[in-house]
N, C-alpha and C positions, 0 to 999 in steps of 0.2 A: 570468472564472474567477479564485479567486482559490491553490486547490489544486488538481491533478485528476493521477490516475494509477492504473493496475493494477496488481495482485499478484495471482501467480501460487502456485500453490501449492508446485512444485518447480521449482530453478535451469533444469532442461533441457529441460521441458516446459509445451508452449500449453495446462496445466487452469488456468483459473481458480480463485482463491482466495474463490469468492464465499462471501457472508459474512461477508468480514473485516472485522474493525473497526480503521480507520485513526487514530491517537489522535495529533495535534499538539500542539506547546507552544512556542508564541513568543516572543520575545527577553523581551516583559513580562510573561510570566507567564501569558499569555492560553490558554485551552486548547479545542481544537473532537475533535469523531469524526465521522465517517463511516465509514456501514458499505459493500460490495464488494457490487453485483450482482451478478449471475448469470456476467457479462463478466469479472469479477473485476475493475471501473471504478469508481472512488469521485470523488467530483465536488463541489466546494465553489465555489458563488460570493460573491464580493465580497459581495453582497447579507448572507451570512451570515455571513462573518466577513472580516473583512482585519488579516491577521497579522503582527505583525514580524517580518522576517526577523533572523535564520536560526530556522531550525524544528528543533526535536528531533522525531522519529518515532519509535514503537513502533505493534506491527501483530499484533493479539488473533486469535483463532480459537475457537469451543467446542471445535472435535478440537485444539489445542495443550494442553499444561502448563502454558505459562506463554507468558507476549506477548517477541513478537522486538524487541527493540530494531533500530534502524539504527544502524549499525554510524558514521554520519558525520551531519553537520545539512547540513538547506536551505537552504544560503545564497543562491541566483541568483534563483534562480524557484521559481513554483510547480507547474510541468509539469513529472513524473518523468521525461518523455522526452528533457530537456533534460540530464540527464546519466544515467539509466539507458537501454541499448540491450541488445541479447540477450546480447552477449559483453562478458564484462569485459574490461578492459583499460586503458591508461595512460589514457583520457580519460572509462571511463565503470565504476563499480562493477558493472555488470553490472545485469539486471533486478531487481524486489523479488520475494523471492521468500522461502518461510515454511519449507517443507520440504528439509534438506542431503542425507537420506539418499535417495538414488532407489529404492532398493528398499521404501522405506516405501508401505505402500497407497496409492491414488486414495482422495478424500473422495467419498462418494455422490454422483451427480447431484441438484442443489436439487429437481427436477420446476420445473411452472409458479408454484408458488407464491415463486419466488427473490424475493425484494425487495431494495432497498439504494438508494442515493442516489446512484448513478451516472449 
């Protein structure tokens, strides 16, 4: 594995962000996406890219205005779980997550046709 992690659509809740499009850019300029299955899991192997660390991330949706940037770069790893955990806090920014407002809608169930690179 050489990236792999979920996003969620909102901070508080287990809905998948599926569909999103995960857009990387490494230290040389190098740039890869993957898009969010159904799981809201996006999954990059070695075989595809191997990236210089640290990574910039931004993180697309068709239901967004405009793509979320991350708020900090991947410097350790490439597993989001490695410093994202459900709660933020002094050791972990919290989950990736695309939507701040909770009151904003649920995005439609994909049905069976979800696809994505997770």
């Amino acid at each position: 594995m050489s990236v792999a992690g979920t996003v969620y659509q909102k901070r508080d809740r287990d809905i998948p962000a599926w569909g999103a499009v995960v857009r990387l850019t490494d230290a040389s300029g190098g740039r890869f996406e993957s898009r969010a299955n159904c799981a809201g899991n996006f999954y990059i192997t070695v075989g595809d890219w191997e990236p210089v660390f640290p990574l910039v991330v931004e993180v697309d949706h068709a239901d967004l205005p405009a793509p979320v940037p991350m708020e900090s770069h991947i410097g350790r790893e490439g597993a989001c779980a490695g410093c994202h955990v459900v709660d933020s806090g002094p050791g972990s920014p919290g989950r990736v997550f695309l939507l701040d407002d909770p009151a904003s809608p649920d995005w439609a169930d994909p049905g069976p046709q979800c696809g994505g690179d997770g």
